[in-house]
C-alpha positions in Angstrom: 5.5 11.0 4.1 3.7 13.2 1.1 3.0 16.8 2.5 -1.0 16.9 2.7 -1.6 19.1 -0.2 0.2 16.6 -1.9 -1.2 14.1 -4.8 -1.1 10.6 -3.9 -2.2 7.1 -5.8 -2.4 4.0 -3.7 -2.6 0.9 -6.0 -2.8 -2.5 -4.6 -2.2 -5.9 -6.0 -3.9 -8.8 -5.7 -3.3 -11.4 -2.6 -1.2 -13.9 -5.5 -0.1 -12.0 -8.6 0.6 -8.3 -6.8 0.8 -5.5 -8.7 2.8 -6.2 -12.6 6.3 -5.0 -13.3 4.8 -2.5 -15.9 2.5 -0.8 -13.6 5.5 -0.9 -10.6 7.7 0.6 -13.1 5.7 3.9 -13.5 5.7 4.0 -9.4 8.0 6.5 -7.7 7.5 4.2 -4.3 6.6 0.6 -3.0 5.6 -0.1 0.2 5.0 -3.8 1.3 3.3 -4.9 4.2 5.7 -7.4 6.1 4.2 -11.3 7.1 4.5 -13.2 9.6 3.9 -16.1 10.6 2.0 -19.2 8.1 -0.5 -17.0 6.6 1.6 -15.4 3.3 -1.5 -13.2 2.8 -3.5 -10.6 3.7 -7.5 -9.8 2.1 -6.7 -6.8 -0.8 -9.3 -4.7 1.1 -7.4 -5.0 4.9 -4.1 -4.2 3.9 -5.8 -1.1 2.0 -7.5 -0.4 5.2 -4.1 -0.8 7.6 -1.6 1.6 4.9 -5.1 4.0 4.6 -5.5 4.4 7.9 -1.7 4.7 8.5 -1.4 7.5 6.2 -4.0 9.2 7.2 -3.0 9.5 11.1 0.2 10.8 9.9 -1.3 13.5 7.9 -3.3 15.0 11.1 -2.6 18.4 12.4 
């Protein structure tokens, strides 16, 4: 977990390509967001909003 005074990129791929090996190469971390189920994918903007919101509860006081 990055320390709050801490700089931070997010970057999110799209729901069938991702994000390209050139761009995941220059990350120093992945994070996926684990499926279950039949549905293989989730809307770009809800799994922003679910690792967003995540991050940001563990970053309170």
């Amino acid at each position: 977990m990055p320390e709050s005074n801490m700089k931070l990129v997010l970057i999110f791929g799209n729901e069938v390509d991702g994000v390209s090996d050139e761009t995941l190469q220059l990350c120093d971390g992945c994070l996926e967001l684990p499926q279950y189920g039949t549905k293989h994918s989730l809307n770009v903007a809800v799994c922003a909003g679910i690792f967003i919101y995540d991050l940001f509860s563990k970053l309170k006081p």
